[in-house]
C-alpha positions as CSV (number, residue, x, y, z in Angstrom):
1,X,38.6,-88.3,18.2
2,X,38.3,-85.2,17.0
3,X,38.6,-83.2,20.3
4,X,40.8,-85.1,22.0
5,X,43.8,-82.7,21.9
6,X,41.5,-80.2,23.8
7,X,40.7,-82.6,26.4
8,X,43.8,-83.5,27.0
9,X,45.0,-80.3,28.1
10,X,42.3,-79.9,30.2
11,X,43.4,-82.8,32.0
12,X,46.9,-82.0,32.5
13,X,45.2,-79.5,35.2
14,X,41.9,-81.0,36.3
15,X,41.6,-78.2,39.5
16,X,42.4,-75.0,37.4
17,X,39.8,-73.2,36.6
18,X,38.6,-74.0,32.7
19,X,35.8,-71.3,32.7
20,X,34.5,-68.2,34.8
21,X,30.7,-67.5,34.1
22,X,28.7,-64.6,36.0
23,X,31.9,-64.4,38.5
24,X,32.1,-68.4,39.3
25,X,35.0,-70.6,38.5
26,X,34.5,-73.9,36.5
27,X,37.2,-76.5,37.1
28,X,38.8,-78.5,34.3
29,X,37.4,-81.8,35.8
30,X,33.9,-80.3,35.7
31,X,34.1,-79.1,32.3
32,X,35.6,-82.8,30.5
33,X,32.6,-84.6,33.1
34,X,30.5,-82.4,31.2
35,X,31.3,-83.1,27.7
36,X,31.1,-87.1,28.4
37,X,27.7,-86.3,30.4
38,X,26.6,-84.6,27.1
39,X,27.9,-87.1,24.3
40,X,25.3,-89.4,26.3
41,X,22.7,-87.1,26.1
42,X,22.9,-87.0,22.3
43,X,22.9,-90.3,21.9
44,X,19.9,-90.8,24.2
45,X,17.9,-88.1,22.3
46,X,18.3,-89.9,18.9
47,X,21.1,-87.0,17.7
48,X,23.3,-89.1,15.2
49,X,26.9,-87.7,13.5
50,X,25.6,-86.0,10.3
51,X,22.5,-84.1,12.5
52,X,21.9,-80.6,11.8
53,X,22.2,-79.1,15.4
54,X,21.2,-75.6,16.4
55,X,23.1,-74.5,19.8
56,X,21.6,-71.5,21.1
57,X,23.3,-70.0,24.2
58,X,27.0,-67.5,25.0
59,X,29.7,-69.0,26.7
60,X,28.1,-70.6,29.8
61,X,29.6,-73.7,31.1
62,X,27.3,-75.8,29.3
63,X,26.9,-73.8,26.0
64,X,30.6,-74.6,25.7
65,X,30.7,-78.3,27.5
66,X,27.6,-79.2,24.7
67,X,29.2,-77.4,21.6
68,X,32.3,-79.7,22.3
69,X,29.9,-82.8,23.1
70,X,28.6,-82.1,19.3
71,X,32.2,-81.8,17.9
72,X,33.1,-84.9,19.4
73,X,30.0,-86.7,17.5
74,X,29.8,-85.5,14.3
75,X,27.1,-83.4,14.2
76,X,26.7,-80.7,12.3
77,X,27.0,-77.5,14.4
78,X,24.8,-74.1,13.8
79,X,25.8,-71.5,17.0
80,X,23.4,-68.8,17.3
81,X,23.1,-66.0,19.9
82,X,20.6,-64.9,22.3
83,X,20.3,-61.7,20.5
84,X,20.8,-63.5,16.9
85,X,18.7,-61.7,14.2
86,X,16.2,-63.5,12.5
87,X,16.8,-67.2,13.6
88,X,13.6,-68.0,11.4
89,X,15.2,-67.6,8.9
90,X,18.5,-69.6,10.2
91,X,16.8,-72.7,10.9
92,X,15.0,-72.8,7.7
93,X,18.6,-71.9,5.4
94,X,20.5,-74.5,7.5
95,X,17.9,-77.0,7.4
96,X,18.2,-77.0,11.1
97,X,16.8,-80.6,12.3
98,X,17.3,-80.4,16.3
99,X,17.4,-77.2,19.0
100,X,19.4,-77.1,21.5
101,X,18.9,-73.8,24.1
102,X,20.7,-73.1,26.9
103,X,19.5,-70.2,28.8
104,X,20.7,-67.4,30.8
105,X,20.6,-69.6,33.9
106,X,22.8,-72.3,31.8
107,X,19.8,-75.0,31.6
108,X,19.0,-76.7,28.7
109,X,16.0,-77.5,26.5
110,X,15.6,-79.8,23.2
111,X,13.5,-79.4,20.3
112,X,12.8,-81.7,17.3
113,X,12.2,-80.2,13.4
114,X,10.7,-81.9,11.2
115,X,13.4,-80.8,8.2
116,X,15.3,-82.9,5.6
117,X,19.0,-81.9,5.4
118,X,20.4,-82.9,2.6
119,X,22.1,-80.3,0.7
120,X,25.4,-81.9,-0.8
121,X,27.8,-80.1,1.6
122,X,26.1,-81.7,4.7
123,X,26.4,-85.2,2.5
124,X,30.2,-85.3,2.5
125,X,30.4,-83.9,5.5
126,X,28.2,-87.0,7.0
127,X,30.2,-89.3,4.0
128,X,33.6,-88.1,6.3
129,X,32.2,-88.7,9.3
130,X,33.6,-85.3,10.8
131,X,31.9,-82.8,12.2
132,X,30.4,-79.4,10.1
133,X,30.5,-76.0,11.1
134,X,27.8,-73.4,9.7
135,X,28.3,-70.1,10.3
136,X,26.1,-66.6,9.6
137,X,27.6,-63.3,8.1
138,X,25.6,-60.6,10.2
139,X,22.9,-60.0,7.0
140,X,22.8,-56.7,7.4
141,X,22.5,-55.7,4.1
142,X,20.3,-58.8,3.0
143,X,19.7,-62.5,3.5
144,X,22.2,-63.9,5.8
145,X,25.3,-65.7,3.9
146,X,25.8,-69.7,5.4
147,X,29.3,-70.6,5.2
148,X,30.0,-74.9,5.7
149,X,33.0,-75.8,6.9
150,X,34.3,-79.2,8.2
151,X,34.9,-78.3,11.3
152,X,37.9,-80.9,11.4
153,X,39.7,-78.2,9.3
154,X,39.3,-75.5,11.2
155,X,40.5,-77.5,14.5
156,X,44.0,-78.0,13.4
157,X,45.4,-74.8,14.3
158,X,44.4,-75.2,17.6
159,X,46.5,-78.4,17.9
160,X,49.6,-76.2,18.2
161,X,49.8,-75.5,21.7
162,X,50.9,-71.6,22.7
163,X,51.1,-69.8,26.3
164,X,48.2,-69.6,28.2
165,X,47.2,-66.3,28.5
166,X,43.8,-64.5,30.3
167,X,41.6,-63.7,27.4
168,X,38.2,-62.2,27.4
169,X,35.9,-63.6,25.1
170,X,34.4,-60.4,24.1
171,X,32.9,-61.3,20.8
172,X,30.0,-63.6,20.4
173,X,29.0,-67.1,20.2
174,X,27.6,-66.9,16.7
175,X,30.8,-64.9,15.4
176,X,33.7,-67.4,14.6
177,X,36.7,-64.2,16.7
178,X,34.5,-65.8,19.7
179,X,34.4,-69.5,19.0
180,X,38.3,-68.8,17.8
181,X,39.2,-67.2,21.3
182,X,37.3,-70.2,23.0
183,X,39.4,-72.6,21.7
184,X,42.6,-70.9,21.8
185,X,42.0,-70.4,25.6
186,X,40.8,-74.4,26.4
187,X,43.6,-75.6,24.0
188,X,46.5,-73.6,25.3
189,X,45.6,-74.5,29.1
190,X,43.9,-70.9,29.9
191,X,40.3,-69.9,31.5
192,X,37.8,-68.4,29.2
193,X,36.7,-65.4,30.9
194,X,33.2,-64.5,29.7
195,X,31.0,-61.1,30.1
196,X,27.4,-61.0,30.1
197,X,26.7,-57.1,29.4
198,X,29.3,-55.8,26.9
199,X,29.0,-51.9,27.6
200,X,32.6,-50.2,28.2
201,X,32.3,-49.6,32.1
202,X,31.4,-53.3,32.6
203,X,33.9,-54.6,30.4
204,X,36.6,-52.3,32.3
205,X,35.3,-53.4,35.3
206,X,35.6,-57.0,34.4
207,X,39.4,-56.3,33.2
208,X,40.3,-54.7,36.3
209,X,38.7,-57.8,38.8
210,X,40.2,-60.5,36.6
211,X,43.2,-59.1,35.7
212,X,42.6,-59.4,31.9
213,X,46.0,-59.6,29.9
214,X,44.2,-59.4,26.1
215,X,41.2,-58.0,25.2
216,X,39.9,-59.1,21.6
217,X,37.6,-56.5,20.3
218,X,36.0,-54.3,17.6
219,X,36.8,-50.8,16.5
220,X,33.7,-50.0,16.9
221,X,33.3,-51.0,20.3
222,X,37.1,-48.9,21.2
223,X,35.7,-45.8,19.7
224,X,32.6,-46.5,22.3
225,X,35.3,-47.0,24.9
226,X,36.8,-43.4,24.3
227,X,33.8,-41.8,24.3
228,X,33.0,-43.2,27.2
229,X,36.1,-43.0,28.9
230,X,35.4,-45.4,31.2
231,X,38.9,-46.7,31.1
232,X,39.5,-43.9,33.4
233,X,37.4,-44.9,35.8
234,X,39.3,-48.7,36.3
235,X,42.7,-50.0,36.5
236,X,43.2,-51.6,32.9
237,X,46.9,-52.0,33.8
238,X,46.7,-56.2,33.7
239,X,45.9,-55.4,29.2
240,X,49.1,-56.3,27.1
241,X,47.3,-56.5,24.2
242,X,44.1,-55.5,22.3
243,X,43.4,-57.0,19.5
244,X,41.0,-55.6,16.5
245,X,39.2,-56.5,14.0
246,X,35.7,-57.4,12.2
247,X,35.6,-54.4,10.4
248,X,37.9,-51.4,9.1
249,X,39.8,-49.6,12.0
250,X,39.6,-45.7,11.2
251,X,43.5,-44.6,11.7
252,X,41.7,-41.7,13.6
253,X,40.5,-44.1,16.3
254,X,43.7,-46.1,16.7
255,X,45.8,-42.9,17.5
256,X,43.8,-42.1,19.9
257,X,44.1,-45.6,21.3
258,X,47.9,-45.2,21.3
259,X,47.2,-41.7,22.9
260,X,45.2,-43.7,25.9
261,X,46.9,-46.9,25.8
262,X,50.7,-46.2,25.8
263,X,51.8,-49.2,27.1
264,X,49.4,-51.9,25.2
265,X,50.4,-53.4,21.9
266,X,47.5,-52.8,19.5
267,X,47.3,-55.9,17.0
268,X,45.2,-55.7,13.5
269,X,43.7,-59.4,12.8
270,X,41.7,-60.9,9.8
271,X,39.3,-63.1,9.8
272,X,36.6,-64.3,7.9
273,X,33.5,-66.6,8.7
274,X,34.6,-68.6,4.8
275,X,38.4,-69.0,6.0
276,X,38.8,-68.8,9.8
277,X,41.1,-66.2,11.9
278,X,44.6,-66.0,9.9
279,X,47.7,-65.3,11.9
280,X,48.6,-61.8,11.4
281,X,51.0,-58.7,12.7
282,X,51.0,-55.6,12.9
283,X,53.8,-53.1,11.3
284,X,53.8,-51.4,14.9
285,X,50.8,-50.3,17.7
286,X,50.4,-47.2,15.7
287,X,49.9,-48.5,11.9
288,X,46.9,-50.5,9.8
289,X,49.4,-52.1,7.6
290,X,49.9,-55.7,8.6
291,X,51.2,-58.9,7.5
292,X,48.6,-61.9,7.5
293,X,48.9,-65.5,6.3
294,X,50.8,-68.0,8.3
295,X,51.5,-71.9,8.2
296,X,47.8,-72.9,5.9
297,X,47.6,-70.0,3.9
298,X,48.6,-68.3,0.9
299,X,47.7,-64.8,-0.2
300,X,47.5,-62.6,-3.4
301,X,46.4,-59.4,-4.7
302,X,44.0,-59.8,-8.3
303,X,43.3,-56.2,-9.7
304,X,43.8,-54.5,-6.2
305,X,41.7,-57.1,-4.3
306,X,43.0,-59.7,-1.6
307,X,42.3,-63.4,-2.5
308,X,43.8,-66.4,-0.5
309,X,44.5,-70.0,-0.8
310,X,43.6,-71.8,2.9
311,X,43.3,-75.2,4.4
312,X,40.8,-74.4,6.4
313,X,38.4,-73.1,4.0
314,X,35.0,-73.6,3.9
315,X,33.1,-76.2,1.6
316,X,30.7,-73.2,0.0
317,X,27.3,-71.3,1.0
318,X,24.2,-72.8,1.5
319,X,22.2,-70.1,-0.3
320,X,24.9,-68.3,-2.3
321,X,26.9,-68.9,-5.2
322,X,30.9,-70.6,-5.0
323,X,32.9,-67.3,-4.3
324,X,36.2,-69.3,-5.3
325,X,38.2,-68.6,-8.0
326,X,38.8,-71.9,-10.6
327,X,42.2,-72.2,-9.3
328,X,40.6,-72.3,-5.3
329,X,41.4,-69.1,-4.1
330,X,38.7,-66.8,-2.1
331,X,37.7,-63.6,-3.5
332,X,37.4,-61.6,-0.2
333,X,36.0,-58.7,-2.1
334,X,38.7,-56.6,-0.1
335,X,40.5,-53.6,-1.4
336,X,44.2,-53.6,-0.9
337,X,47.2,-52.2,-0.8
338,X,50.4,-53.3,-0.4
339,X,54.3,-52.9,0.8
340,X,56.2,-55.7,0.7
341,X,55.3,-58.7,2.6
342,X,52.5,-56.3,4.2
343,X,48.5,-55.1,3.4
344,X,46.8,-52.3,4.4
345,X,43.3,-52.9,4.1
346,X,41.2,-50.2,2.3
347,X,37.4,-51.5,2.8
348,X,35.4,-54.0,1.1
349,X,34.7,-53.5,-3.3
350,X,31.2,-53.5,-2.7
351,X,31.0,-50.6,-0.2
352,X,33.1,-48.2,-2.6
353,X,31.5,-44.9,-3.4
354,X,32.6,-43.9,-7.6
355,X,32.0,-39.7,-7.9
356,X,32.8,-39.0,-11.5
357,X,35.3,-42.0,-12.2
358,X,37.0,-41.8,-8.5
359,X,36.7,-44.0,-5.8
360,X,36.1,-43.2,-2.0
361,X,36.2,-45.6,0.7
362,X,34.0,-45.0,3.1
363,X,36.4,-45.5,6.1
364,X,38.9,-43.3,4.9
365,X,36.5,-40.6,5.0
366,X,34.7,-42.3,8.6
367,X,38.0,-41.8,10.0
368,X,38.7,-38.4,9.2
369,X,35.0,-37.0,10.4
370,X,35.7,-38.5,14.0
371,X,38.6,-36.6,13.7
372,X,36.1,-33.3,15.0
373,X,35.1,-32.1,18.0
374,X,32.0,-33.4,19.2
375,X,31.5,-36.2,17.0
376,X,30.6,-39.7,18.8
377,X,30.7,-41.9,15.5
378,X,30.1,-41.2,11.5
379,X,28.9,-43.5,8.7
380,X,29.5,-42.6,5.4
381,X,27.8,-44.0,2.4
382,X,27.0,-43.1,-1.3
383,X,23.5,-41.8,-3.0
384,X,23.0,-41.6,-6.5
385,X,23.4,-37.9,-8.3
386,X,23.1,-37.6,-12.6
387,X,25.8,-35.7,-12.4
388,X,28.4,-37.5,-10.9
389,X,27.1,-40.8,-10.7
390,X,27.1,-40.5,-6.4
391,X,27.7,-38.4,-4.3
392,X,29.4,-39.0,-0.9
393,X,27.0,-38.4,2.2
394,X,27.3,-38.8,5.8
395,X,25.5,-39.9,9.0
396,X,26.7,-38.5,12.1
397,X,26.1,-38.7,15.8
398,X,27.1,-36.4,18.1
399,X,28.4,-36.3,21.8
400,X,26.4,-33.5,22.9
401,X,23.8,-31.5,20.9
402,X,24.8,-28.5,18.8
403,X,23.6,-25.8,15.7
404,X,23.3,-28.6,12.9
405,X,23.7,-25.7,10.4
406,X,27.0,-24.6,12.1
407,X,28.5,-28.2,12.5
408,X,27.7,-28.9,8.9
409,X,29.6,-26.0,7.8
410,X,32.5,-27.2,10.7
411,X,32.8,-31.0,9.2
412,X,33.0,-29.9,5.6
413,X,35.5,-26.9,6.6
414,X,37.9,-29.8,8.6
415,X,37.3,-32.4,5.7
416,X,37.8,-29.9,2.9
417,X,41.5,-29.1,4.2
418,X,42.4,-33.5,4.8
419,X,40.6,-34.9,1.9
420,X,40.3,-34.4,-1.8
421,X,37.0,-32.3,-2.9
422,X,35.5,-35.1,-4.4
423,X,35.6,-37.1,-0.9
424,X,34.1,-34.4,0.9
425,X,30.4,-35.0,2.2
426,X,28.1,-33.4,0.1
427,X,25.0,-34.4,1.9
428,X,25.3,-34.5,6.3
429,X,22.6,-35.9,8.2
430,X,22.7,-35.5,12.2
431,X,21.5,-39.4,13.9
432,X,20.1,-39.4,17.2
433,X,20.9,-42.8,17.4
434,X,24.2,-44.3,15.7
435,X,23.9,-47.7,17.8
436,X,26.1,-50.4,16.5
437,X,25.0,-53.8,15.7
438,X,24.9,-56.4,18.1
439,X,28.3,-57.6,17.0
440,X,29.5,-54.3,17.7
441,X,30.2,-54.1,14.0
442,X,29.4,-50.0,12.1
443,X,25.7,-50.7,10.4
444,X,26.3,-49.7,6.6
């Protein structure tokens, strides 16, 4: 059936350890015991292939055992998080029929809605008879975006089995890295090693007692981990690899992560809750340029934005518009440029800032403001002028307080002599609080 690749793996080895979970091992045997405990439970609680199923939970033993139990029947699978933003809203725009929460001690409870799901996606999904995905952009700059996938699609990748590695599942269980990092780790034979507080010195901490080989991450979240510097505090010398992605990474940030991190490849990846993770590389440790695609892709630049051709896309949005082309090629809204067979991404169309007929990309000048002394983390954004159109203004946080008036006068001194006037930040405002979302995403 549709997971029985996974399960096969996992009982190749049915002593190793499939999953550790508040510092406790989870055996192989345990975890495929599980999923056949769970496929009974469904069909004892009247959940039938085609049912829209909210799974509430992180990656606990049974969060993970039940989301496969659902995989394996067909239903129609809508992860959220503990800390998930409006999940009214969620179960009303997925049309969500059961609940299924697992708490922080990994126990379950069920709930019945009384909702009729019968938006034409979830139709041929239920006309296949393979299970549905629906995931949530983050919403924050409006309603929430429902992307539908059959799942089925998004599962072949992970039929190609590679080395098993220890991964930590940083990112969340309502953001596809996370779900993509899961099954990676199940499917390839490795133990998913899963964090409960995601600060910098418990993540190092965690790193150094398990002997963490790859840590997938955010930028945000490695600019926290400099500030921090927790890493030197802990022995982080298990890391081969951090990955990066989510969002922009400002080329400020990544030198210093070459700077602290000699000896660790840093890896760019894209992904994107309408396509799925694509396979990507980096031009080296110390560069944003990458190449992206692989086996079930295609990609092309349209007027200076990415678009790309995948197998694995998504059937649309619930409560948005198609954003494929007539020929069926996404429209990531990304700005691009490229060398070659590579891309350097520039930051998304909708975020660009026009002064007076030019453009400015708000991480371009992000990047360059963390560049000063003193500054914890910078968000730029644009405000309407008569004049210009928009001018370019700043929020800023800084490490320790200081003279506003005299910092002011020190970030436009140090981004007068990098940038072009016209990128400069006309208008600074100092932020107490510059908290990232719970993603660990920058909040524009």
């Amino acid at each position: 059936m549709h997971i029985d690749f996974l399960t096969k793996v996992l009982k190749e080895k049915p002593d190793q350890p499939a999953i550790v979970w508040k510092d406790k091992s989870v055996e192989n045997q345990w975890l495929t015991d599980r999923i056949t405990y769970w496929e009974s439970y469904i069909d004892d609680k009247g959940l039938k292939s085609g049912s829209v199923v909210v799974l509430e939970g992180d990656f606990s033993p049974n969060s993970i055992a039940l989301f496969l139990a659902l995989t394996q029947k067909a239903c129609i699978i809508v992860p959220i998080h503990y800390s998930t933003a409006n999940k009214t809203q969620v179960l009303e725009i997925a049309a969500v029929q059961f609940i299924l929460r697992v708490n922080e001690k990994d126990e379950i409870s069920l709930e019945s809605c009384d909702r009729l799901a019968d938006h034409e996606f979830y139709q041929l999904l239920r006309k296949r008879h393979t299970p549905g995905l629906v995931l949530f952009s983050s919403g924050t700059s409006g309603q929430p975006k429902a992307a539908v996938h059959d799942f089925v699609c998004l599962l072949e990748k992970f039929k190609q089995r590679r080395k098993p590695l220890n991964l930590l599942n940083f990112l969340l269980f309502d953001h596809w890295g996370g779900l993509n990092t899961m099954l990676h780790t199940l499917s390839s034979g490795g133990t998913v090693l899963t964090v409960e507080e995601r600060s910098p010195d418990a993540i190092c901490e965690f790193i150094e007692r398990h002997k963490v080989e790859i840590l997938p991450t955010s930028p945000t979240f490695l600019n926290l981990l400099l500030l921090s510097r927790a890493n030197e505090r802990y022995d982080l010398s298990s890391l081969k690899l951090i990955s990066y992605g989510t969002e922009p990474m400002p080329i400020s940030t990544l030198n210093r992560m070459r700077v602290v991190f000699p000896d660790v490849r840093l890896q760019q990846t894209y992904g994107l809750i309408e396509l799925g993770v694509l396979r990507s590389k980096s031009k080296s440790s110390d560069s944003l340029w990458m190449k992206i695609g692989g086996e079930g892709f295609e990609t092309r630049v349209v007027e200076g934005l990415l678009e790309i051709k995948a197998k694995s896309a998504m059937l649309g949005y619930l409560n948005e518009p198609s954003p494929f082309s007539e020929d069926g090629w996404y429209m990531t809204g990304d700005s691009v440029e490229t060398d070659g067979e590579y891309f350097k991404i520039l930051g998304r169309k909708s975020e660009v800032i026009n002064v007076g007929g030019e453009k400015v990309y708000p991480a371009e000048v992000e990047s360059t403001i963390l560049e000063i002394d003193n500054v914890a983390d910078a968000t730029v954004y644009g405000e309407k002028n008569m004049i210009t159109g928009n001018i370019v203004c700043a929020n800023v946080g800084l490490v320790e307080d200081e003279d506003e008036d005299k910092f002011v006068t020190r970030l436009k001194t140090h981004c007068g002599s990098i940038l072009k006037p016209f990128k400069v930040p006309i208008k600074v405002n100092i932020i107490q609080d510059m908290a990232p979302s719970v993603r660990f995403k920058k909040q524009r």
